[in-house]
Every structure is written in C-alpha cells, then in structure tokens.
ZAMARGU-4260 file (C-alpha; in steps of 0.2 Angstrom, whole numbers, plus 5000, padded with zeros to 4 digits):
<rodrens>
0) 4735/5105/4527 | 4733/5122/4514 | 4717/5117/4510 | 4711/5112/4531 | 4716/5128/4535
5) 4708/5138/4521 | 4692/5129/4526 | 4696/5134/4546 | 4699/5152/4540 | 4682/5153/4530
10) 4674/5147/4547 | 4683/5160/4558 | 4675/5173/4546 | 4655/5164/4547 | 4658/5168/4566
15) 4647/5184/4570 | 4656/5199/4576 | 4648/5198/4594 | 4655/5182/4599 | 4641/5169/4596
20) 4643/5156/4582 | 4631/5160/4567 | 4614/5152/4568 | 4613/5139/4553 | 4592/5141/4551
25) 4594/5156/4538 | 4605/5148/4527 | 4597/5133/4529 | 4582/5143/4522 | 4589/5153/4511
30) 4596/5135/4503 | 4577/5127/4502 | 4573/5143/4493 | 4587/5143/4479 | 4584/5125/4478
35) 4565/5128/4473 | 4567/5140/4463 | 4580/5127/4454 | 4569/5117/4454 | 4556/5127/4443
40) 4567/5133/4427 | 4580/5119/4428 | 4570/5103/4433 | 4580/5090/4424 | 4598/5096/4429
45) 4591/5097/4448 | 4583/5080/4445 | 4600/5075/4440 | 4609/5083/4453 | 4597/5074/4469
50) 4600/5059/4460 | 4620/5060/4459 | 4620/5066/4477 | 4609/5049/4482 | 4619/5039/4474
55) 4634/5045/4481 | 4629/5046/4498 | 4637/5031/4504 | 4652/5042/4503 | 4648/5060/4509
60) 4633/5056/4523 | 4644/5046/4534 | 4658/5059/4534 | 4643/5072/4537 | 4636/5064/4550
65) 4652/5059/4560 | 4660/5075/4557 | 4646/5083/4564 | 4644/5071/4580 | 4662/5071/4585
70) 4660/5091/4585 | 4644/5091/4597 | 4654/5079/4609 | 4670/5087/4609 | 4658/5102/4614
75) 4648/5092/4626 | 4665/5084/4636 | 4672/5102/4637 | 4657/5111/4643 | 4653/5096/4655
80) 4674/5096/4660 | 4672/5115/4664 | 4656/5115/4673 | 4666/5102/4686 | 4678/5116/4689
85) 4677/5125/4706 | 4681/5143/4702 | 4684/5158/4714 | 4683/5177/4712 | 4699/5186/4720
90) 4698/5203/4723 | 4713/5212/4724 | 4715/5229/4738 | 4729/5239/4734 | 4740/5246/4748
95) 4740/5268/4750 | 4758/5266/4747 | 4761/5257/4733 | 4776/5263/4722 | 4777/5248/4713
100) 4779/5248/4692 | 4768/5237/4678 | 4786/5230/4677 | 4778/5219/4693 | 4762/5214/4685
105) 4773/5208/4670 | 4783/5196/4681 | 4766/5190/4691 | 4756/5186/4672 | 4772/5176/4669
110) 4768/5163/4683 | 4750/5164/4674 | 4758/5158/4659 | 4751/5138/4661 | 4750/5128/4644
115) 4746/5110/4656 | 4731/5101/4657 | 4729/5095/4637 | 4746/5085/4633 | 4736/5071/4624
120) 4723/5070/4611 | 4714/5058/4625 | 4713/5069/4637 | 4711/5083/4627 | 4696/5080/4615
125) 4688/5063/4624 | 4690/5072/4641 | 4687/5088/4636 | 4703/5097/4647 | 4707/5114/4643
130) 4721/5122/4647 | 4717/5136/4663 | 4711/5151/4657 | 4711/5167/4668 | 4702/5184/4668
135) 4707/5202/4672 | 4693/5211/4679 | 4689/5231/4683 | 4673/5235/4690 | 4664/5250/4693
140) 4650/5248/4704 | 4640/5266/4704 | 4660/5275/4703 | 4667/5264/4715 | 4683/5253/4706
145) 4688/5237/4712 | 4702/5223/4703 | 4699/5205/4703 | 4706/5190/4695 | 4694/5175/4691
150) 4702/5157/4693 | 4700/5136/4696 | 4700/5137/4713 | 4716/5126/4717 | 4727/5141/4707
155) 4721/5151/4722 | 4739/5147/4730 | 4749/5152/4716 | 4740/5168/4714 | 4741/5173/4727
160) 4760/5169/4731 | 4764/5179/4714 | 4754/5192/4721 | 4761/5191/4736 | 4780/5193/4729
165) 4777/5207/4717 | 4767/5218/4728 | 4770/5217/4746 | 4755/5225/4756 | 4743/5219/4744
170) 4727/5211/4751 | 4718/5198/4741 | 4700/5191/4748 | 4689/5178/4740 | 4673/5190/4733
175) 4656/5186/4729 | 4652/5185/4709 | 4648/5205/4708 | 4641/5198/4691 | 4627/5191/4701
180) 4622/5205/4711 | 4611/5211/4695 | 4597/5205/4687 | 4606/5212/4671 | 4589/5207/4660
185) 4585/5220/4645 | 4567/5220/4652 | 4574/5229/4670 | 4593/5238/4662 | 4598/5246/4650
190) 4615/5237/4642 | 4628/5241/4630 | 4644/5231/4629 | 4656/5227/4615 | 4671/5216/4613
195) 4687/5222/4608 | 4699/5219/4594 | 4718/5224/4586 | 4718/5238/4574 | 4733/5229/4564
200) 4742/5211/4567 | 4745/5205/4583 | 4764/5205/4583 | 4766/5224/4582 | 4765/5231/4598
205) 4753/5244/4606 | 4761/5258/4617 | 4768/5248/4632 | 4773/5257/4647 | 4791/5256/4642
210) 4788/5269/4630 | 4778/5278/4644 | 4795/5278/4653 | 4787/5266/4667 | 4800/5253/4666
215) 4808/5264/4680 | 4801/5271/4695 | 4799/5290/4694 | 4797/5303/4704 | 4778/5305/4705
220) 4775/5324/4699 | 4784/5314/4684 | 4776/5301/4682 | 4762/5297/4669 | 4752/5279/4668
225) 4740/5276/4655 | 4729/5265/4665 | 4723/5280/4677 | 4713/5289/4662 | 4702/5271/4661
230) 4702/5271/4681 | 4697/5288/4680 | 4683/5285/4669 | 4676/5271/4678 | 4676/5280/4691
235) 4664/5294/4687 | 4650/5282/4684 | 4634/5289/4692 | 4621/5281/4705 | 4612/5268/4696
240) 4627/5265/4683 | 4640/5248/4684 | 4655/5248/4668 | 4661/5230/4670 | 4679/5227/4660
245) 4687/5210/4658 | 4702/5202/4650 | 4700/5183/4648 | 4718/5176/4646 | 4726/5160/4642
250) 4745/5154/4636 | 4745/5155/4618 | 4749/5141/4608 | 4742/5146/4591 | 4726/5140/4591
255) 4720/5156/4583 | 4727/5156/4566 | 4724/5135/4566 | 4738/5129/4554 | 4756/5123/4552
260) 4769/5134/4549 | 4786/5127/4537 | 4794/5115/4551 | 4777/5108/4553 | 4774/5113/4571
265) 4756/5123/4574 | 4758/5140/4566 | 4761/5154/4582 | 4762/5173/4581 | 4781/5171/4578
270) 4779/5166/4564 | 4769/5178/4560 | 4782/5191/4568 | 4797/5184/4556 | 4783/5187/4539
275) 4780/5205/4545 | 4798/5207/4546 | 4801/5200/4531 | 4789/5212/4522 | 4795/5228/4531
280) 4813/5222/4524 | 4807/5221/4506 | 4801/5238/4507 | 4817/5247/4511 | 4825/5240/4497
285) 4822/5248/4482 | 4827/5239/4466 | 4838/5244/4452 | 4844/5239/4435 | 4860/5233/4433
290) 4868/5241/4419 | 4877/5228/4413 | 4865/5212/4411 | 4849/5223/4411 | 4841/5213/4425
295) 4831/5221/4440 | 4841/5215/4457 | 4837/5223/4474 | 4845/5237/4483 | 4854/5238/4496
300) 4843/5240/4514 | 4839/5258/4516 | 4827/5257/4531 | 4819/5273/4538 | 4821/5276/4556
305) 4800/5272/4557 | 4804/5254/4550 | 4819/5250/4560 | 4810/5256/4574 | 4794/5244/4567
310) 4806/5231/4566 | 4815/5233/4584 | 4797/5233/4593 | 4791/5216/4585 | 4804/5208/4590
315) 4805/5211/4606 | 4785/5211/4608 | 4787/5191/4602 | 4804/5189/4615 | 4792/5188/4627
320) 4777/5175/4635 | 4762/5176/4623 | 4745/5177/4629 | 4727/5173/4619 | 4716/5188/4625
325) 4698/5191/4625 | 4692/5210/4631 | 4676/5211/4632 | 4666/5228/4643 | 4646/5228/4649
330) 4640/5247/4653 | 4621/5242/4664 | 4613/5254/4671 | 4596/5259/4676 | 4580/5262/4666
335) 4579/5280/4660 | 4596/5284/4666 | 4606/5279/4650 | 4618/5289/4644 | 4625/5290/4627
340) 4642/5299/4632 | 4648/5281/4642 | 4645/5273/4627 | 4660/5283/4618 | 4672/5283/4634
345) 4670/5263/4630 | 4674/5262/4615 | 4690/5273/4619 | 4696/5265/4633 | 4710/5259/4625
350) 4716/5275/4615 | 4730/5279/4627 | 4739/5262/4621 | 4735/5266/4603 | 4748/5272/4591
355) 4749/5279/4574 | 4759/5265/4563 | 4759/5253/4579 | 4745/5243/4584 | 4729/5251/4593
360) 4712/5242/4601 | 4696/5244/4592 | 4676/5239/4600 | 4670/5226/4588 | 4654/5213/4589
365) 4638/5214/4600 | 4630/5230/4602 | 4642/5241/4593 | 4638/5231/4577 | 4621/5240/4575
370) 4620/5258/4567 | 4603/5261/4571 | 4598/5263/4553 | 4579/5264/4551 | 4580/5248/4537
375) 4589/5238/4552 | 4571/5227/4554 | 4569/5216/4571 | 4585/5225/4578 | 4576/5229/4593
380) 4572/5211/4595 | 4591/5205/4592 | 4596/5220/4603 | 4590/5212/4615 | 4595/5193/4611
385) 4612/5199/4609 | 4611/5208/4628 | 4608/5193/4635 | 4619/5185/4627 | 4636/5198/4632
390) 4631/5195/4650 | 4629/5178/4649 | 4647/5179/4643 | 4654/5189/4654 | 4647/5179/4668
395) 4654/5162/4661 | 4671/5171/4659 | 4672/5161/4641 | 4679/5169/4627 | 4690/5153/4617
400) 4676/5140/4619 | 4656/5138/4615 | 4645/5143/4620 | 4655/5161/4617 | 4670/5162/4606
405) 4677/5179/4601 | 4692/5182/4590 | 4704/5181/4603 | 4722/5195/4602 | 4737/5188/4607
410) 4747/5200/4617 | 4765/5198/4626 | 4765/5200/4644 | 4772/5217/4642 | 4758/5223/4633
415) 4744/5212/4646 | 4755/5221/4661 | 4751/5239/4653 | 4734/5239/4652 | 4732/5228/4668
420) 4739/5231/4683 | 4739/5237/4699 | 4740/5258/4698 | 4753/5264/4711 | 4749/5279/4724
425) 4753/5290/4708 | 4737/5288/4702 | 4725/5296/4715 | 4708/5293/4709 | 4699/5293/4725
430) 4688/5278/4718 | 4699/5266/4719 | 4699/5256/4733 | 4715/5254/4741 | 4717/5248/4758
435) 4723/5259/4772 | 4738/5252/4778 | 4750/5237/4771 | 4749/5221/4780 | 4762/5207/4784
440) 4764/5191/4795 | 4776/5193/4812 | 4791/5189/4810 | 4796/5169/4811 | 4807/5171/4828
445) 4797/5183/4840 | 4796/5176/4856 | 4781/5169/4864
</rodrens>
C-alpha cells in the first residue's frame, strides 16, 4: 500500500494549483523530444530499449490500457450520475433581530454531515454515486450581500428544518442561479479569482469564534465577529462589480491523503492529529545523558505554555464533525472598471481567522498563480483559458471531482461555523439583506 499511495501522492502534486488536472500533451512532447534526441547519440541502446518494451508488451499494455479505461468510466458514470441530480439554490434572509451565535450554524452543519449514498464499490464506481456535497455561498451583487446554500433538491427539507430550528425568523426561498445572471466571458468582464488553501496542517486550528468569545452571547457594544470585516468588504463593491465567495463542503472520509493508516482503515485527519501530537511531544523533551551507563535517554516533558496550548486546540479541533472543504472566490466586473485594490481585500479575506503558530488561509491556484513577469509567454492567452475555467467551476459547484478538483482543507464544524454563518444584528452592515420582521406559522389550536 506504501508504494500506492507514494504513486497517489506524486499525482496530487502534477495537479496544477488552479484546480484543473494537468494537460498530458507537453509531456507527451516533451517525451518524443528526449526520445529523438536518444535516438541520435545512443541509437543502439534506444534500439534495444523499443525492442525490450515490444517484447514485453503483453505485460505492460493491457494494464495501461485498462488502467486507463476504468479511469474514463468511473469519470463518465459520475459526471452522468451528477448531471441526473436536481439541484436548488436556497437563499437564506436573515431576521433584523437575530441575536443568535455561530454556536447555531455549528449545530445546523452537523445535520449536513451526510457520508450516505456510496456504501458499496458497485454503487460507487460502476454507478458513479457520490456522497452529497454542499456549498456556502456569499454574494455581492454591485455591494448588495446575500447568503445561499446549494443542494440536491430532495435535501431541501432537511435544510430547511435545521434552518428552521437554529434560527427562528429566518426566511429561506428557492433563488435563481445568480451565476447565470452574467455572461462572465473574459471577452465582455474582467475576472480574477483564486482558490484557497491552509497555511499549515489541517488538524491545527484556525481562530474559531470561541477564541473570539462568541461561544456566548454578549452584549452587543462587546461583541466582535470576524465575519462582518468579509461582509463589510463585499459590501463596498461598486456599480458594475460582483465578489462571489463559496465553500463547497462534504463529510470527510479521507479521501484526501488516500492511504491506510496502522489498523488498516482509510487514513483520516485524526491520524494525522495523533502524529502532530506526537511531534510536538518529542519536542518538549530534551534529552540527557545518564551518568551512569553513558546512554542518551529522554527528558522529562517540559511543554511550553504555546505547546500545550498547540496540543489542547488539536484535539478538540478533531473531537468534532470533519468536513472536506473547497473555497474558492470570483471578483467580475466591468470593462475598464477593474480595480486592483479588490484583488488584495481577496486574498485577505480570511486574515481575521489566521494566527500566528495556528493555522491561517492562504489564495493559491488560478489567477493568483501568475506574477505578471515579462518572460511569462502566452500568459495572456492562459489568462483567459483559466477565467473560463474558474467560472465554469464555480457554476458546476465541483471542487472533489473532474472536471475541477482542487486540493480540498478538511475543517471541523467549529472552524466551517466561523467563517460561515449567519451574522447577528451586531453586525450592521447595511448591505446585508436581512428581512424586516421574523415570520412564524399560527399557532396549531387557534379557532376557526
């Protein structure tokens, strides 16, 4: 399995930052080249080496050849298994008097938390199922903010029920696809977007809103929540300018580092959790010599209040429901009305959850790969290849399978809940739609 999951590693890192897998046609020439000039100054030992690898075909071809055919349909069931998915856009419209903490968004991800719908290799690779996936969206339409949540259309119910229950008042209405609304072509907009990434291993935690002190309601003069500095931003887009931020979720079940772990069971970011603490153990014991025998031998723990700190917050990050997460963010705006400053609110929009010896988010992949260097030949041309293909990805809501995957983060539903959820009346940014009074059903016993 070692060597399996060395070969899936080397294959995570040919995946190009922006999310799209690697186009195999340079290599492929770059190969013919190398082979040619092979050819030339060695002619008997390549002579040698095409006949070996005929004579040997027997072997290696059919192995190529099925390897390679039960890839394209594994890719063809799912894609075909997805497109007969109904899916809805549900837009969610906040009460004026919401008082509510992200301590409620936590306890509604947790009903998202779905691993059903791929039980059996049958159903899962000749079927192509997938497990649901979900996506957290903010939009800003020309400074006007609006929440959403993507899904199959027949989790609509159990959405909206956990909705319901977690935030009283709330309204939720089916929307139209706002993605559509655009032409979003590189010929009629300008675009930027990026995806995002973790700045260090997924188990250590970024700034939560427990450490914000939103794990209890305060009183509102008090009261500081992260998310309204990204609200806040969204909302000063201009006239002609739409900042689209999503969060495609799933329940985590390890595809993502794609090995075993000890007990043989597919390798999950607890394992990962108990080597980091491990290491950080090590590290605060310092070994000495015993006087005696002369050998080296480990000292006694002396962690630092930094580590046991360290040590505290991984563990209770990995206590609780894992998501796979995918955040990706498209800035579109008008010809001739770009402008640059958006592009570094962007790739900040997470610096409020970031911490120094903790875990922080950092834009990767897409445009943000280019650094506009005058030897950078075509970029223009791939500029523009790769706009198409970041709206084509935020529209299809894909992040863990083709025709887009990105290198997923795996987040606890603490973590998802702080920089995702539904802003209480604290946060006044006048932006955000919020509706202007709570509604509720009549009571089940008044008299006709």
């Amino acid at each position: 399995m070692g060597l399996f999951s060395k070969i899936d590693e080397k294959a995570d890192e040919l995946k190009d930052t922006f999310g799209v897998r690697l186009q195999p046609w340079p290599l492929f020439i770059l190969g013919l080249a190398l082979l040619f000039m092979a050819a030339v100054f060695m002619p008997k030992v390549v002579s040698l080496a095409l006949s070996m690898a005929l004579f040997l075909a027997p072997l290696w071809l059919p192995v190529l050849i099925i390897g390679s055919a039960w890839t394209i349909w594994v890719i063809f069931r799912r894609s075909e298994f997805t497109a007969k998915q109904k899916h809805v856009l549900l837009e969610i419209k906040p009460p004026r008097n919401l008082v509510k903490t992200p301590l409620a968004m936590e306890a509604f991800l947790s009903g998202l938390h779905i691993g059903g719908g791929e039980g059996t290799w049958y159903i899962k690779y000749w079927k192509g199922a997938t497990r649901p996936w979900f996506s957290l969206e903010i939009a800003s339409f020309e400074g006007q903010v609006h929440f959403y949540i993507w899904t199959r259309a027949n989790f609509r119910r159990l959405i909206e029920a956990q909705m319901y229950a977690q935030y009283p008042g709330t309204q939720i209405v089916e929307a139209q696809d706002y993605t559509r609304f655009l032409t979003a072509t590189p010929e009629e907009w300008s675009i930027w977007g990026c995806d995002f990434k973790y700045t260090e291993k997924d188990p250590i935690p970024i700034k939560t809103y427990v450490e914000y002190g939103l794990d209890k309601v305060q009183k509102e003069p008090e009261q500081v929540d992260p998310l309204a500095n990204l609200v806040e931003f969204m909302g000063s887009m201009r006239k002609g300018e739409y900042l689209w931020l999503q969060l495609v979720i799933r329940m985590h079940k390890g595809e993502k580092y794609n090995k075993l772990n000890k007990a043989g069971k597919p390798y999950t970011w607890k394992d990962e959790a108990l080597e980091l603490v491990a290491n950080i153990r090590k590290e605060t014991r310092d070994p000495y010599v015993d006087p005696v025998t002369g050998e080296e031998r480990p000292g006694f723990p002396n962690p630092t209040k930094g580590q046991s700190e360290k040590i505290a917050a991984i563990e209770r990050n990995v206590s609780k429901l894992a998501f796979d997460v995918g955040a990706r963010a498209v800035y579109i705006v008008e010809q001739g009305k770009f402008d640059v400053t958006v592009i570094a609110g962007m790739t900040g929009l997470f610096k409020q959850f970031s911490s120094e010896g903790w875990n922080g988010m950092k834009h990767t992949g897409w445009l943000a790969k280019f650094d506009d260097y005058p030897w950078e030949i075509g970029a223009a041309k791939l500029k523009d290849h790769f706009r198409r293909g970041i709206i084509d990805a935020y529209r299809r809501r894909q992040f863990f399978y083709e025709p887009a995957v990105g290198k997923e983060m795996v987040m606890s539903t603490e973590e998802l809940a702080t920089i995702f959820h539904i802003p209480s009346r604290a946060v006044e940014t006048p932006s955000l739609e919020r509706i202007q009074s709570a509604t509720s059903e009549a009571p089940a016993n008044l008299p006709l």
